[in-house]
N, C-alpha and C positions, 0 to 999 in steps of 0.2 A: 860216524864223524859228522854227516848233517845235522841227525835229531842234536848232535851237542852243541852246533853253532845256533842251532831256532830257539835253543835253551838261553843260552847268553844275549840277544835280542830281546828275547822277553824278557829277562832281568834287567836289560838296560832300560826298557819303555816304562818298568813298573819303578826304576827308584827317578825318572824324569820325573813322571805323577807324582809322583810321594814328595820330591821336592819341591816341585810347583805348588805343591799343595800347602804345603809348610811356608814358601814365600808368601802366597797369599793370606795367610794365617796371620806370618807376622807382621805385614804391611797393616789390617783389618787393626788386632793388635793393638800395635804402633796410632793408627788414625785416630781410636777412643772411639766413645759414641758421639754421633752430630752432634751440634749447637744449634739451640734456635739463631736464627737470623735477624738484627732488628736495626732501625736506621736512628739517629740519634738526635739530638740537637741541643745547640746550648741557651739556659736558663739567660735571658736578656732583658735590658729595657727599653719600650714602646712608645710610642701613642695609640690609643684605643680610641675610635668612633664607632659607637653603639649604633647601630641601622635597625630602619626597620622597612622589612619589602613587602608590597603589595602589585596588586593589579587595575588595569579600570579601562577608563575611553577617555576621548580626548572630546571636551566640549568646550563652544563659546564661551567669553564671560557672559555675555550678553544678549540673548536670542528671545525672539519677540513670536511668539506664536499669534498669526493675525486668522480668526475667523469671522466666519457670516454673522453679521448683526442683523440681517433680514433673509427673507426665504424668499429662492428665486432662481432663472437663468438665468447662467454666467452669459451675457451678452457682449463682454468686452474684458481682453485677457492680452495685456499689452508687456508683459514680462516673462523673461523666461528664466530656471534656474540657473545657479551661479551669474545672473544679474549685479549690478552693483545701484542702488537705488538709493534716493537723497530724502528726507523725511519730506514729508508733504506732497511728494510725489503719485500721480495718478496710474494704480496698478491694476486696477480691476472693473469691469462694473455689471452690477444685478440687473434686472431686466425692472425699468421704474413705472413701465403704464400702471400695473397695479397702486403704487402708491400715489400715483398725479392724480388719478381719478380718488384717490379717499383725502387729497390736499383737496380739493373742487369741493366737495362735500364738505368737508370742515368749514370752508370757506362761506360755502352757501347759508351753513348753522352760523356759523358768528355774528352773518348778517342778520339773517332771521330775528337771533336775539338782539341785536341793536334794534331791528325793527319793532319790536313786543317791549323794549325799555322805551323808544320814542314812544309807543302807544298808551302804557299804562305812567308815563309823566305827562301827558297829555289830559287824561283821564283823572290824573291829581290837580292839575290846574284847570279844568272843567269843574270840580267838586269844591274846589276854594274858590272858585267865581260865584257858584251858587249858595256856597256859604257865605257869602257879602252879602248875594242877595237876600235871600231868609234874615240876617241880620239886620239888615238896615229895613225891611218889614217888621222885624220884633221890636227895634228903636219907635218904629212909627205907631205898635199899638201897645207899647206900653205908656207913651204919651195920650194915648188915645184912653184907653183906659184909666189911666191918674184922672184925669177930668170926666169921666163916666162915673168914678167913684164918691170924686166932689157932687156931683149934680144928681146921681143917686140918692146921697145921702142928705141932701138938699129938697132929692123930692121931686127933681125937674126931668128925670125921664125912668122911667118903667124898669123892674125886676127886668124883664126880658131883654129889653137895650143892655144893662149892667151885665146879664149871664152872656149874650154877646159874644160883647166886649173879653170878656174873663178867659172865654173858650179858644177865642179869637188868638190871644195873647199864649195859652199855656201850647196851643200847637204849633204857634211858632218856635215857643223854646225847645219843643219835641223836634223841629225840624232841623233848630241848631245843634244838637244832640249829634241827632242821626247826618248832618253833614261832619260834623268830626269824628264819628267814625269811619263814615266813608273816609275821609281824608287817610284815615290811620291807615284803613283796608287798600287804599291806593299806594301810601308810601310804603308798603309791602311788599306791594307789587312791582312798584319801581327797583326795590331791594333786591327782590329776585330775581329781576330781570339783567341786573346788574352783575348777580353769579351764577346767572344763566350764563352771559357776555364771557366773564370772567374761565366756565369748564370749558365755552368753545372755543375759547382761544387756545385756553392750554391742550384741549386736542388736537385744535390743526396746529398748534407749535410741534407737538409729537408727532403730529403726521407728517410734517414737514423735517424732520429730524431723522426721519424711517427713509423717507425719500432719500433727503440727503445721505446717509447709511447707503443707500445703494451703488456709489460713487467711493471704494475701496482705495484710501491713499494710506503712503506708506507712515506708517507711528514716528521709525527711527529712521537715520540714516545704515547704509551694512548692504549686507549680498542677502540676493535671495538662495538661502542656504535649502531649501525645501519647496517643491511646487508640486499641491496634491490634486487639483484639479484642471480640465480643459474649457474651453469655451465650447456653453452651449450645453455643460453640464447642469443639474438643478443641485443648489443647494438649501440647508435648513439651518433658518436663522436662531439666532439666540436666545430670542425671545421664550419660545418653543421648547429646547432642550440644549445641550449641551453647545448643539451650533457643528456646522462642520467648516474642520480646519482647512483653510485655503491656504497657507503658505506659512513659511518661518523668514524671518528677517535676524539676519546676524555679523555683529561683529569680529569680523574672524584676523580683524589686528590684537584682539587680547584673549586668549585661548588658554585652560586650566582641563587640568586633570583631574577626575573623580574615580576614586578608587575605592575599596571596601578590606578597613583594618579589622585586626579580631578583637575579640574584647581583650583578651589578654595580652595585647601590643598597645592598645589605645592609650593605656593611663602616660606610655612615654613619649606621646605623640602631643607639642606643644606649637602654638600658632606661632608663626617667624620661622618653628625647624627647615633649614636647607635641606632639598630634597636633589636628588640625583632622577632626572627621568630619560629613560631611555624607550622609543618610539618605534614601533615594527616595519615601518617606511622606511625607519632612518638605520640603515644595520652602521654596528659598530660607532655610534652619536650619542653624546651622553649632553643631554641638555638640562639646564639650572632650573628649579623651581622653587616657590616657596609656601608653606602653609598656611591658607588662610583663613579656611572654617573647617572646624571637627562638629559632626553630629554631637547634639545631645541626650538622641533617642538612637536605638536602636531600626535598622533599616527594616528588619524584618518586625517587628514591633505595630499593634492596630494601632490606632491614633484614639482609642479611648481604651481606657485601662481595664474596665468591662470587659472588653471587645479582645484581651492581649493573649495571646497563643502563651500558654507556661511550661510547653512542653522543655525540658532542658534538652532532649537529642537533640533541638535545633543550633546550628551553626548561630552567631550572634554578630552580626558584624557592623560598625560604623563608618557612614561616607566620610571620608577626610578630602576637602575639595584644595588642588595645590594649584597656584599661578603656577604659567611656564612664564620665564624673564624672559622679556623679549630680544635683550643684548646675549642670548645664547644663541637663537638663532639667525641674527641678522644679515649674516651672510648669506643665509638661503633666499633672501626676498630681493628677488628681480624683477624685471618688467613682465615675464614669461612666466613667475611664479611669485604670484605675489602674496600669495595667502599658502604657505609651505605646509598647515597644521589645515585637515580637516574634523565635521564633526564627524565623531564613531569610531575617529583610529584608535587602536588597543594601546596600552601605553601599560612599562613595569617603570615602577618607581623603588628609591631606597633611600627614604628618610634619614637623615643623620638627627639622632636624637639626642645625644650627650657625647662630648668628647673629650678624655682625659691623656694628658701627656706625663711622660714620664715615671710612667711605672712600669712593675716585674711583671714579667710576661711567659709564656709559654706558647705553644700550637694548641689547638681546639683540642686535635685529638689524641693529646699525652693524656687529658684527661678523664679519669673514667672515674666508675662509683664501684665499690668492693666491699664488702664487709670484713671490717676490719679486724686481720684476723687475729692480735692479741689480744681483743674483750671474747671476739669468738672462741678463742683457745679458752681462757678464764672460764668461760660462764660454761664451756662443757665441761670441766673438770668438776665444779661447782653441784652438788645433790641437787639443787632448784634449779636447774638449766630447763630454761622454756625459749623455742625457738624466737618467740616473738620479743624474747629477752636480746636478740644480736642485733648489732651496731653498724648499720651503713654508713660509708660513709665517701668523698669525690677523696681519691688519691691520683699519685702519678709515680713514675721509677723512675729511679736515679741509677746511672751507671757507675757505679764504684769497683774501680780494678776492670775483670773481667765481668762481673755478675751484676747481679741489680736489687738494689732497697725497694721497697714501696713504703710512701711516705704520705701520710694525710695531710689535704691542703684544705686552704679556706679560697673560694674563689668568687669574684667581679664581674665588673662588665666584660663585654666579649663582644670581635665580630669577628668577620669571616675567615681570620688565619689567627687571631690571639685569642688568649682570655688573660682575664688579671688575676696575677698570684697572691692575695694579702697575706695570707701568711702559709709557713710552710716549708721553704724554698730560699736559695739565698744566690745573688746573680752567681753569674759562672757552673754553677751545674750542669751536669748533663744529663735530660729526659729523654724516656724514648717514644720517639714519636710515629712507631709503624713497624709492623703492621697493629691495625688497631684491635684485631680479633687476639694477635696476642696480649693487647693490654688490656682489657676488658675482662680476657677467659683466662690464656693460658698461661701468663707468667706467673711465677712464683718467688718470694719472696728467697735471696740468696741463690737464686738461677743460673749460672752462668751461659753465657751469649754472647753472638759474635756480631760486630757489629757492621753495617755495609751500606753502600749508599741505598738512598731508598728507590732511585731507581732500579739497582737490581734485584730487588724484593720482587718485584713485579717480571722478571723476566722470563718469559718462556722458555723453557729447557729443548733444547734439540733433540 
């Protein structure tokens, strides 16, 4: 009587299984197999502002790199950075003993030469005194002679009185000769003596000019944005080599961004484009700027064409320099901050480059690129199907009913949520827009799918 009750127990437990089993059967069933999941949105129209983003630093308009024009110790260092200094201002100064002592010297020579011009015009009017005299001697024996000639030839005084006379006369004109060249050979010397006067001036001008150089005032008015030396440092002046830099002087009321475009964003990049900059000081600030020069050379590029690196794996990039408007940040300049932009802050900028209203739109990433698969169906059925024969091309899906078309589109500018539809597409559809792995890989063509918001595409399952 037991073993027959343990019998009808296990007949009961084995048709619960078997039922349960069959429920869940039909439920499985009943469910069908999953559906992709995907989030949708509708075909609409826009305004599109095409951007374009870079990077850079934030510099002066204006900044004066002042170095040594002489070599020397900094004897006198009366500014310190972040200064605010007025042009003509006295910032610095060299150590001048060395060049007072080569002004004394110059001085000494200029004399000298004025003294060596009084000496050889001196020497010119001593040499035309004595050419008077010789002259008015030659006057008197050429007189002298005309009547030695008459009374020669008369017979009244002697061949030797006559040869005289005659020797008398020719070495005087020998003396007038040789006085005017002297003279010549004086006015010579007075001439040179004259650009003798003339180099020493212009040396102790320059020496006086070196001096003066040792007395550092400021070029512009502005802050001193940079201070690379102390007093009592030595520095080396310009004459020499490159010179060492003593300080930068800047205007830091008009302040511009330098950034580096690629070459394949440049050609959209025009002088006037409004620029979006936003500054790493400044979180969540988006300040106005605007375009004022684009490189016409490449940054990375020699500066002679000899010289120009052709490697193509090099990056290529041009400065594009943007104002920042100052009516953007006006409100930051108080008495406690009056200068809100330094130099070397990092700075992202987002050029707007062209912006078109009122066209068909879509989300970036409806759309993808697919090979298009009725030429691809065509050309494999086809005896000369050669892969390089198929047809890419930018599509998007459309949700019709429950499933989805893919449809070839022709597409425009773009920024960071749209792109523009020209053709293809007609308002009011609906594209799907996520995930994007399925729209790129996995959808197919007549797919059916469910569709959901796109946040819970993304939700972590429990």
């Amino acid at each position: 009587m037991k073993k027959k009750k343990d019998n009808s127990k296990k007949l009961i437990i084995i048709l619960l299984i078997v039922a349960a089993v069959l429920i869940i059967a039909a439920l499985v069933l009943k469910k069908g197999p999953e559906l992709m999941k995907v989030s949708t949105e509708t075909v609409s129209v826009n305004t599109i502002t095409e951007k374009v983003s870079a990077s850079g630093k934030i510099f002066p308009v204006t900044e004066v790199k002042i170095s040594s024009p002489v070599s020397g110790e900094v004897v006198e260092l009366n500014i310190v950075e972040g200064d605010s200094v007025r042009q003509g201002q006295i910032l610095a100064k060299i150590d001048p003993e060395a060049y007072q002592s080569q002004v004394e010297r110059g001085t000494a020579s200029v004399n000298a030469s004025k003294a060596n011009m009084a000496n050889s015009k001196a020497q010119l009017e001593n040499i035309r005194a004595q050419k008077e005299q010789v002259l008015s001697q030659l006057l008197n024996a050429q007189e002298v002679h005309k009547r030695n000639e008459k009374l020669f030839k008369e017979g009244v005084i002697s061949t030797s009185d006559f040869e005289s006379s005659l020797v008398n006369l020719q070495s005087l004109e020998a003396n007038i000769r040789a006085s005017e060249a002297s003279i010549k050979s004086a006015q010579q010397s007075v001439l040179a003596s004259e650009y003798s006067i003339k180099s020493a001036e212009a040396s102790l001008k320059e020496l006086k000019t070196m001096l003066g150089r040792t007395t550092i005032v400021a070029p512009v008015s502005g802050v001193v944005s940079k201070l690379n030396v102390e007093k009592g440092e030595q520095v080396v002046g310009t004459v020499q080599m490159s010179g060492t830099e003593l300080m930068r002087i800047a205007n830091l009321n008009s302040m511009e961004v330098q950034v580096e475009v690629s070459e394949s964003d440049i050609p959209r990049v025009n002088i006037g484009d409004v620029v979006d900059v936003e500054v790493d000081a400044y979180i969540d600030r988006i300040f106005k700027g605007e375009v004022r020069q684009i490189a016409n050379s490449a940054n990375n590029l020699s500066s002679g064409m000899a010289g120009a690196v052709l490697n193509s794996d090099q990056v290529t990039n041009f400065v594009v320099t943007i104002d920042i408007l100052r009516e953007s940040y006006n409100d930051l300049i108080n008495s406690d901050n009056r200068f809100p932009f330094r130099p070397g802050m990092s700075a992202n900028v987002e050029i707007n480059t062209s912006t078109v209203e009122n066209i068909l739109t879509v989300p970036v990433q409806s759309v993808t690129v697919r090979e298009f698969e009725e030429d691809a169906e065509r050309l494999k059925r086809d005896d000369s199907y050669n892969p390089k024969d198929e047809r890419y091309a930018e599509v998007v899906f459309i949700v019709d009913a429950d499933s989805v078309r893919m449809l070839e589109v022709s597409t425009g500018l773009q920024d960071d949520k749209f792109i523009h539809i020209k053709q293809g597409l007609e308002e009011g559809m609906v594209v799907v827009t996520a995930p994007y792995s399925a729209i790129s890989k996995k959808l197919e063509e007549g797919e059916q799918v469910q569709i959901v918001d796109e946040d819970d595409l993304y939700k972590v399952k429990d």
